[in-house]
CHARMM-style PDB file with segment names, atoms N, HN, CA, C and O in Angstrom:
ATOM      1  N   UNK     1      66.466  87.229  18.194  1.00  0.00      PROA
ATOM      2  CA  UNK     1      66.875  86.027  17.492  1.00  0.00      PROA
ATOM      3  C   UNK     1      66.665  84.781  18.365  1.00  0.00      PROA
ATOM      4  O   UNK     1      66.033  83.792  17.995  1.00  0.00      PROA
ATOM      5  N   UNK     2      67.187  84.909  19.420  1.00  0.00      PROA
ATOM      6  HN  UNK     2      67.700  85.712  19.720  1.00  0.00      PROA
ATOM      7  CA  UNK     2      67.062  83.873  20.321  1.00  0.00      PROA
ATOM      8  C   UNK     2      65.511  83.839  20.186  1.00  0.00      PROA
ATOM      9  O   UNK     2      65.213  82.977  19.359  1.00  0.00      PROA
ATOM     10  N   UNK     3      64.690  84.307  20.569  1.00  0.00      PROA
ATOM     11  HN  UNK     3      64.932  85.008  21.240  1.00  0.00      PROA
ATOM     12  CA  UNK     3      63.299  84.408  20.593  1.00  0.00      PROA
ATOM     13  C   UNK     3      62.362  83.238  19.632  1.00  0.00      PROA
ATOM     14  O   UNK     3      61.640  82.271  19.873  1.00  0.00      PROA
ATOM     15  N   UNK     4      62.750  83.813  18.680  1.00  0.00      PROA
ATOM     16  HN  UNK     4      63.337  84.599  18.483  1.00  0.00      PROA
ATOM     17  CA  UNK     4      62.629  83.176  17.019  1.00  0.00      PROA
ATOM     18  C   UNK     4      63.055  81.885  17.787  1.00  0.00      PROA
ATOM     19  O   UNK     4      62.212  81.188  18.351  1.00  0.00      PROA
ATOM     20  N   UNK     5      64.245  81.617  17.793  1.00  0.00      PROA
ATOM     21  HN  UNK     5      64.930  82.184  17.334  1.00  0.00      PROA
ATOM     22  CA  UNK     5      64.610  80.021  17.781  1.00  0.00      PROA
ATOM     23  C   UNK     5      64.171  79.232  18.903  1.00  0.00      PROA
ATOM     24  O   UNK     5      64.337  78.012  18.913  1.00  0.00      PROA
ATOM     25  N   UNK     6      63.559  79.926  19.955  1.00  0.00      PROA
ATOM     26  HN  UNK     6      63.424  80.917  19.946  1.00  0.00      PROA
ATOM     27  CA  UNK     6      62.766  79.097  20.892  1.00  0.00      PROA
ATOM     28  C   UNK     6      61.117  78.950  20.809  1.00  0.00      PROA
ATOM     29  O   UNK     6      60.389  78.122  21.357  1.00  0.00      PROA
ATOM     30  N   UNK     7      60.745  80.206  19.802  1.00  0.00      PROA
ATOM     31  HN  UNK     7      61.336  80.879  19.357  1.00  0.00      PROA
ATOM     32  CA  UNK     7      59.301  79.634  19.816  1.00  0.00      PROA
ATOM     33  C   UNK     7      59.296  78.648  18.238  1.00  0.00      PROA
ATOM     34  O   UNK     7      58.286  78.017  17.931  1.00  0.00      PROA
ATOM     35  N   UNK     8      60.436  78.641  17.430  1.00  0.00      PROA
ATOM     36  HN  UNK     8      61.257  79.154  17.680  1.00  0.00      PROA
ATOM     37  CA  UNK     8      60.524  77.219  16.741  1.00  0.00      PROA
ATOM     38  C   UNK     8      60.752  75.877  17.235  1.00  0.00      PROA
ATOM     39  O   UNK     8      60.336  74.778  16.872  1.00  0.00      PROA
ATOM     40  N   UNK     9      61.376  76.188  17.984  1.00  0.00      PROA
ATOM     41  HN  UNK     9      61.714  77.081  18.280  1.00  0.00      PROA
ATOM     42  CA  UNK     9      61.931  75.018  18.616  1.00  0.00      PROA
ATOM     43  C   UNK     9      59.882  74.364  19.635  1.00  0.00      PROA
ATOM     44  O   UNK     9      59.195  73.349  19.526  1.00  0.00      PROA
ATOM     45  N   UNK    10      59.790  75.233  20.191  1.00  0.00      PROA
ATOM     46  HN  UNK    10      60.349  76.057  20.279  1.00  0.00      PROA
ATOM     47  CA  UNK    10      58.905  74.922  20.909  1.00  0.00      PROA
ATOM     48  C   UNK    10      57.118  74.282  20.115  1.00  0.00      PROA
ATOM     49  O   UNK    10      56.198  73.558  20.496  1.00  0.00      PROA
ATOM     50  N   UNK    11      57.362  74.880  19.201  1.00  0.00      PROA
ATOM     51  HN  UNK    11      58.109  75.468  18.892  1.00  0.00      PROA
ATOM     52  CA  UNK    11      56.512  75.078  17.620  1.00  0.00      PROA
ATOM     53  C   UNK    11      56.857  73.217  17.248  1.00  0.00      PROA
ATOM     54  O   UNK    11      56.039  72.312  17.082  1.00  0.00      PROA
ATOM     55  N   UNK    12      57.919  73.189  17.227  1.00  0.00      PROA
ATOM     56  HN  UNK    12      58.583  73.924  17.362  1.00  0.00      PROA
ATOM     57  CA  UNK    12      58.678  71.571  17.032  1.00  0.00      PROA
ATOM     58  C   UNK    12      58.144  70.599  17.379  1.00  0.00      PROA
ATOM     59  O   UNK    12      57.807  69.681  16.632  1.00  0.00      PROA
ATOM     60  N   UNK    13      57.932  70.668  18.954  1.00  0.00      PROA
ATOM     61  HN  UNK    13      58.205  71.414  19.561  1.00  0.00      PROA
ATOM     62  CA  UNK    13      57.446  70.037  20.041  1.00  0.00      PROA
ATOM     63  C   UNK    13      56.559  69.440  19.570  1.00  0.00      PROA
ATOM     64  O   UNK    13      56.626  68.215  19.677  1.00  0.00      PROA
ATOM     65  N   UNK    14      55.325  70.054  18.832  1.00  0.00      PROA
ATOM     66  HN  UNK    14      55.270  71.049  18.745  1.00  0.00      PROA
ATOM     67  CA  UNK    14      54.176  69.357  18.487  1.00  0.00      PROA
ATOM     68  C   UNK    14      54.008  68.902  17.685  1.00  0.00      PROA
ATOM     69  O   UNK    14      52.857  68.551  17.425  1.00  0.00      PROA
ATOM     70  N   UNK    15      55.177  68.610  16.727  1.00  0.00      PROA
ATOM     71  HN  UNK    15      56.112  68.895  16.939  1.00  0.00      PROA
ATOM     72  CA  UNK    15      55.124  67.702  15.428  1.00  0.00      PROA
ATOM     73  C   UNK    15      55.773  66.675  15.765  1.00  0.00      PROA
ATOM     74  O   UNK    15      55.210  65.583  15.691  1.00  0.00      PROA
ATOM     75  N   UNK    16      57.081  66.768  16.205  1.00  0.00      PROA
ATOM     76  HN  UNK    16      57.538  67.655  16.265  1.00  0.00      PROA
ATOM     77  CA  UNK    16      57.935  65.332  16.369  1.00  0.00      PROA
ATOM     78  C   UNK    16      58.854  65.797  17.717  1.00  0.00      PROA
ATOM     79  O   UNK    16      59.103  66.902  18.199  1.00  0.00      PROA
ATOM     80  N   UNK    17      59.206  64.524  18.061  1.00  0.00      PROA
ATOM     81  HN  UNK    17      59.003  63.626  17.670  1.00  0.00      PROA
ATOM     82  CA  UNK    17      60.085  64.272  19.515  1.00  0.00      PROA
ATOM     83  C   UNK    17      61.346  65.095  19.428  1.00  0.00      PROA
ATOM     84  O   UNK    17      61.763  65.397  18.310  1.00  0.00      PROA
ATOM     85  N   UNK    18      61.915  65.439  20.386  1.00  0.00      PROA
ATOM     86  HN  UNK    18      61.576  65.193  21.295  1.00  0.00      PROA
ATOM     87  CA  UNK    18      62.922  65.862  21.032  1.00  0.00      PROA
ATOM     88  C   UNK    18      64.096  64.928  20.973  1.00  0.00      PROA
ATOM     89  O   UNK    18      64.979  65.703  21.341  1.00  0.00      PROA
ATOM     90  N   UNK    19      64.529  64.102  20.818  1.00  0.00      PROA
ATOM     91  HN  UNK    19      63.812  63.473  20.519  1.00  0.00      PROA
ATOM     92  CA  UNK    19      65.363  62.995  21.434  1.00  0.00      PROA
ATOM     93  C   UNK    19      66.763  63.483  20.930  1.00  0.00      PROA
ATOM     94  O   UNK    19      67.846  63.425  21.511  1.00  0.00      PROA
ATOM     95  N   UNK    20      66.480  63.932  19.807  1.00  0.00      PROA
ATOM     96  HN  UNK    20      65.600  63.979  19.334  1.00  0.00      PROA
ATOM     97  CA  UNK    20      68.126  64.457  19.375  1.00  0.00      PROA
ATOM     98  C   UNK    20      68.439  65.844  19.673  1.00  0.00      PROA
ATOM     99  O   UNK    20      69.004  66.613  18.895  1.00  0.00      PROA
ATOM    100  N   UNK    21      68.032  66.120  20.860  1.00  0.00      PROA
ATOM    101  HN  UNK    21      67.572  65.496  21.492  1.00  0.00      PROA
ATOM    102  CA  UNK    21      68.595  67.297  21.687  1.00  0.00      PROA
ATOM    103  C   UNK    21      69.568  66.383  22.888  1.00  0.00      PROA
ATOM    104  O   UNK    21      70.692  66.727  23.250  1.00  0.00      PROA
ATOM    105  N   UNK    22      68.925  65.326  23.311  1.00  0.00      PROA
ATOM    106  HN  UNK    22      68.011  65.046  23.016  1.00  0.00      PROA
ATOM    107  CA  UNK    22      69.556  64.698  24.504  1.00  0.00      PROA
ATOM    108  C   UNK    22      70.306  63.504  23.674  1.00  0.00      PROA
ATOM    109  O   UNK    22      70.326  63.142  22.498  1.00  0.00      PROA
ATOM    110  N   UNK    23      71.047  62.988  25.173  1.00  0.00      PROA
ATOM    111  HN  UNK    23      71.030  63.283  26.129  1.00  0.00      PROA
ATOM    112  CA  UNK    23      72.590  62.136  24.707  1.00  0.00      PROA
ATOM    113  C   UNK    23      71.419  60.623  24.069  1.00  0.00      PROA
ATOM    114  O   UNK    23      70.221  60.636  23.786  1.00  0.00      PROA
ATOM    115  N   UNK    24      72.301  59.639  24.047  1.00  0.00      PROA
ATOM    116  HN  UNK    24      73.274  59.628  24.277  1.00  0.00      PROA
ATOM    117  CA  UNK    24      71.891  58.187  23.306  1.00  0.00      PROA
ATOM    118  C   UNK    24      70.961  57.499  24.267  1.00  0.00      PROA
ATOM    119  O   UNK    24      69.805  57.110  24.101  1.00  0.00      PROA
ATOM    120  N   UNK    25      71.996  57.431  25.637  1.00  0.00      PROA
ATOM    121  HN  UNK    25      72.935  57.748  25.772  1.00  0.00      PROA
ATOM    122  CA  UNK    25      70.789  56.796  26.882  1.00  0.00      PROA
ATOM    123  C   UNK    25      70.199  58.413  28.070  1.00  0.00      PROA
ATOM    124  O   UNK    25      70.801  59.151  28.850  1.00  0.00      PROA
ATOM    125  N   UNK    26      69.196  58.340  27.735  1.00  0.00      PROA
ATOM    126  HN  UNK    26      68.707  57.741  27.102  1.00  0.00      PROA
ATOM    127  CA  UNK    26      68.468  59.324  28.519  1.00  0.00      PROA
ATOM    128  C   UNK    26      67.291  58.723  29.595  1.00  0.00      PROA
ATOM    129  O   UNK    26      66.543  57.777  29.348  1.00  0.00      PROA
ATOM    130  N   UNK    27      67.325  59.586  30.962  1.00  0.00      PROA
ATOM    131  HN  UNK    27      67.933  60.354  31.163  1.00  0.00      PROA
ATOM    132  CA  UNK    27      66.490  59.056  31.649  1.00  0.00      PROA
ATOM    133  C   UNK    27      64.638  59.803  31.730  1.00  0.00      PROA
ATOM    134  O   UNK    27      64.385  60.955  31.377  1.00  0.00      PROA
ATOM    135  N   UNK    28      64.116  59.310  31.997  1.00  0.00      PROA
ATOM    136  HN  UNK    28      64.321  58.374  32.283  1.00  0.00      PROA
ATOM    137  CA  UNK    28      62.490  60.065  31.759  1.00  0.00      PROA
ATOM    138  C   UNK    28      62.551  61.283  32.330  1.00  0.00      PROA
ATOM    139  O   UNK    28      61.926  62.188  31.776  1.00  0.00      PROA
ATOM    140  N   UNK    29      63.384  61.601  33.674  1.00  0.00      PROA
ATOM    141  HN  UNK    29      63.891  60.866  34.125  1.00  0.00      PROA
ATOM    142  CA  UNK    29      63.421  62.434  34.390  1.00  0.00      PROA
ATOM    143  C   UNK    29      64.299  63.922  32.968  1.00  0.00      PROA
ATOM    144  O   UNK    29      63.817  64.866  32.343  1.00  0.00      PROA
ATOM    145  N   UNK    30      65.453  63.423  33.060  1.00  0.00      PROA
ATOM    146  HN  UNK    30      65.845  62.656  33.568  1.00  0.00      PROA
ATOM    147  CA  UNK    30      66.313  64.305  31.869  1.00  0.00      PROA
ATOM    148  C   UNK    30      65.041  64.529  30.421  1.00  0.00      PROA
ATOM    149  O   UNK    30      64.916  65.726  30.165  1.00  0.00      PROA
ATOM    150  N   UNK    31      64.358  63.820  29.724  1.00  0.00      PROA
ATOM    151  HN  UNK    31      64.459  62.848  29.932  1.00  0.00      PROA
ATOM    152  CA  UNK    31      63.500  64.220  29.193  1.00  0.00      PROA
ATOM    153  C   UNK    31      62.794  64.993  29.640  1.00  0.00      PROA
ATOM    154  O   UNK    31      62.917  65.994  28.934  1.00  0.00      PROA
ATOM    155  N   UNK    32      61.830  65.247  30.692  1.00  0.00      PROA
ATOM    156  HN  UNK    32      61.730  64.434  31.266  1.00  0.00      PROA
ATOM    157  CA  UNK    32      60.878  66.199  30.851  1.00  0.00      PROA
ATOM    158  C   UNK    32      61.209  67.160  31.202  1.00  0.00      PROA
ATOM    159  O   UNK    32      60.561  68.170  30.926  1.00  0.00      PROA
ATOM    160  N   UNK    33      62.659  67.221  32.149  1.00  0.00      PROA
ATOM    161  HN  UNK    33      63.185  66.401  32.373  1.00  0.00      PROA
ATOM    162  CA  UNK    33      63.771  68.571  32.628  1.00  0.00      PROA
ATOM    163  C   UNK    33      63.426  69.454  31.395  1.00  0.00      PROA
ATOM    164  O   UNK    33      62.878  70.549  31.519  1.00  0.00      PROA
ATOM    165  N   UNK    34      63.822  68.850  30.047  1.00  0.00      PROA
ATOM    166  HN  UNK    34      64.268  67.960  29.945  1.00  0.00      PROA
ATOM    167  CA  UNK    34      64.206  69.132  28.505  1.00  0.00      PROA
ATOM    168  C   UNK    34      62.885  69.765  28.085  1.00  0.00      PROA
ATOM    169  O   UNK    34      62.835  70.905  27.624  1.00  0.00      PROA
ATOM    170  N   UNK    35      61.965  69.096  28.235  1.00  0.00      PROA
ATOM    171  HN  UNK    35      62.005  68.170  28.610  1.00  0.00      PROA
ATOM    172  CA  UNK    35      60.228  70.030  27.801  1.00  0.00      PROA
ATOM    173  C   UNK    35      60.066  71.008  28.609  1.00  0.00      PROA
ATOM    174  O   UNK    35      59.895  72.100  28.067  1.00  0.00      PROA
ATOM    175  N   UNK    36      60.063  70.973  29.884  1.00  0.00      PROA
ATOM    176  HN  UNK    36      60.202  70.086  30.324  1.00  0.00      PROA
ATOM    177  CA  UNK    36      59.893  71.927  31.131  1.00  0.00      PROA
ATOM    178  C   UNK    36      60.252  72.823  30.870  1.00  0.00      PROA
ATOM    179  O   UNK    36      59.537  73.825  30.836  1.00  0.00      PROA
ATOM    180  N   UNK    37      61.868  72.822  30.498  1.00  0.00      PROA
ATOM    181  HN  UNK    37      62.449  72.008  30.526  1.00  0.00      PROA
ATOM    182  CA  UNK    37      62.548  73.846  30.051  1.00  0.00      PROA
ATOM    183  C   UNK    37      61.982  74.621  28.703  1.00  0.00      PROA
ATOM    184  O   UNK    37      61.465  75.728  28.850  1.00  0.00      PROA
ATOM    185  N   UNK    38      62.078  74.075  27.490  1.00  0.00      PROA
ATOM    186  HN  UNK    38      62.498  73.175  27.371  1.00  0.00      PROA
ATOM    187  CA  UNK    38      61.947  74.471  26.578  1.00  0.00      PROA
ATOM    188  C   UNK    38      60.182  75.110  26.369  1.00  0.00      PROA
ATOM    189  O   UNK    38      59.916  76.065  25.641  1.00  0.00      PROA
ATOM    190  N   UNK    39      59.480  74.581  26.920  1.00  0.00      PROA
ATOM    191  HN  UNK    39      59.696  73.805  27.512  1.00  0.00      PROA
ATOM    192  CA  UNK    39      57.815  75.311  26.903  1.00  0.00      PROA
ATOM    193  C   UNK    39      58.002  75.567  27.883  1.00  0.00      PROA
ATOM    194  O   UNK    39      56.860  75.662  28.332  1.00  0.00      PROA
ATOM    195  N   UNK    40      59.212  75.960  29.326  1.00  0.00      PROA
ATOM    196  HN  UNK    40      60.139  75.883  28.961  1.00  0.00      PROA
ATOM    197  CA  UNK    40      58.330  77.440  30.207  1.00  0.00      PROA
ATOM    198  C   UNK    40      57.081  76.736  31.070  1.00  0.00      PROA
ATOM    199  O   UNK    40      56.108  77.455  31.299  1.00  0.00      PROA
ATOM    200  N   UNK    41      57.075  75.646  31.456  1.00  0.00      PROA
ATOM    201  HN  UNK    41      57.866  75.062  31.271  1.00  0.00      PROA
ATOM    202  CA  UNK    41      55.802  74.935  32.205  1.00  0.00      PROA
ATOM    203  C   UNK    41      56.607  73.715  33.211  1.00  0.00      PROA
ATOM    204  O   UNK    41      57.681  73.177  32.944  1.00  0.00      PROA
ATOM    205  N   UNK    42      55.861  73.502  34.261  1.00  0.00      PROA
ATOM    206  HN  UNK    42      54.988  73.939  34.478  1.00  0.00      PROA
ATOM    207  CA  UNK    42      56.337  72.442  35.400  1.00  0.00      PROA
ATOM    208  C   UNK    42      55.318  71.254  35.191  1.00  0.00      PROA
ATOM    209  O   UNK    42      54.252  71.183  35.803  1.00  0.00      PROA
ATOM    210  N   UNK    43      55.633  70.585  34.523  1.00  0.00      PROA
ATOM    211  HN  UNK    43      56.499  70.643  34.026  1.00  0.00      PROA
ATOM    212  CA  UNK    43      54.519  68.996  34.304  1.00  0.00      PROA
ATOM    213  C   UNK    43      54.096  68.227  35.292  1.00  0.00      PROA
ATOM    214  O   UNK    43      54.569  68.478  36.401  1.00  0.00      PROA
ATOM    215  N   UNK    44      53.476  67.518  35.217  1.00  0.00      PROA
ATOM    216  HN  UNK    44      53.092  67.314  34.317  1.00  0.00      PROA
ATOM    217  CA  UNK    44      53.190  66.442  36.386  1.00  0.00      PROA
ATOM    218  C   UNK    44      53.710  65.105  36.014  1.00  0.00      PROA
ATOM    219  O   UNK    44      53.146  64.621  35.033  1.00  0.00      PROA
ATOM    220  N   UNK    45      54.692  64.351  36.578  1.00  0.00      PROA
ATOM    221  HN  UNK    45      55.150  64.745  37.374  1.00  0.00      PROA
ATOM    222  CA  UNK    45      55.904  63.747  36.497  1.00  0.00      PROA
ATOM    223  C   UNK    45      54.773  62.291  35.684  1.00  0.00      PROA
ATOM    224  O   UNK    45      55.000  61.893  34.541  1.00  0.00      PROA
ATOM    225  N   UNK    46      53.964  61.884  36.304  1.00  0.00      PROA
ATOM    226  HN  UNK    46      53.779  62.207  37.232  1.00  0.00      PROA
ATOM    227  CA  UNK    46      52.518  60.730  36.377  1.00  0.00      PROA
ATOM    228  C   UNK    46      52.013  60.972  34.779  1.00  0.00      PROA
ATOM    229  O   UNK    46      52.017  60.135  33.876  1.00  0.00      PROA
ATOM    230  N   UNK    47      51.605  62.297  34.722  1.00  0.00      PROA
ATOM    231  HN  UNK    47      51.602  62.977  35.455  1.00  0.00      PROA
ATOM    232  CA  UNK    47      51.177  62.342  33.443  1.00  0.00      PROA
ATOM    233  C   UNK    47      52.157  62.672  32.088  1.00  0.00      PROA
ATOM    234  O   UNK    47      51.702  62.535  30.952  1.00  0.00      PROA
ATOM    235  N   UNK    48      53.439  63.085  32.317  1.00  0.00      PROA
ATOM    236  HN  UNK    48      53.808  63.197  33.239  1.00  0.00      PROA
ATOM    237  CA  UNK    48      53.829  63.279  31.172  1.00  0.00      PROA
ATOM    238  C   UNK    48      54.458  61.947  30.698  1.00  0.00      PROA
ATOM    239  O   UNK    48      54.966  61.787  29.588  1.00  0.00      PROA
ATOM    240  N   UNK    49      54.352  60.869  31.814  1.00  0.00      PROA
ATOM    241  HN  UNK    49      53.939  60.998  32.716  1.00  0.00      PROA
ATOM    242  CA  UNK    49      54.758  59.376  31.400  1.00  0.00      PROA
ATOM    243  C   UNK    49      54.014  58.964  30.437  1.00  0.00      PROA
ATOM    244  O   UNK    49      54.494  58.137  29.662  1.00  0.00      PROA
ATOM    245  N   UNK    50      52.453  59.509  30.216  1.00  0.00      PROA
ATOM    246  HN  UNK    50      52.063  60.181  30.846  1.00  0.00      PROA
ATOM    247  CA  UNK    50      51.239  59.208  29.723  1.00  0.00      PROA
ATOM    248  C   UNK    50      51.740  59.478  27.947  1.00  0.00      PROA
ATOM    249  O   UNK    50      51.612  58.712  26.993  1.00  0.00      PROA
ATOM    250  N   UNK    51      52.255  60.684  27.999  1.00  0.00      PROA
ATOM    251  HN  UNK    51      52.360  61.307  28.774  1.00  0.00      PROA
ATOM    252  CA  UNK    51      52.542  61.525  26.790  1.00  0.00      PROA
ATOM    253  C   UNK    51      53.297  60.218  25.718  1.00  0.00      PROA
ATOM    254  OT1 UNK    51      53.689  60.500  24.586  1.00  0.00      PROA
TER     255      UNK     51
END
């Protein structure tokens, strides 16, 4: 089950933003923590600013 709800969740990712997982003021750093986490990958801090 869990399974299911993380490759939806992750499935998500590529249609629309994340933001209403995190609080009201969020920092860039706490955002990408949040992708990192959720797709299982270590970004490059430079380029996911790009994103």
């Amino acid at each position: 089950m869990l399974y299911l709800a993380l490759s939806a969740l992750r499935e998500r990712l590529h249609f629309s933003p994340i933001s209403q997982l995190l609080p009201e003021k969020f920092t860039k750093e706490e955002q990408q923590l949040l992708y990192e986490t959720i797709m299982d990958v270590k970004l490059d801090s430079p380029n996911f600013a790009k994103r």
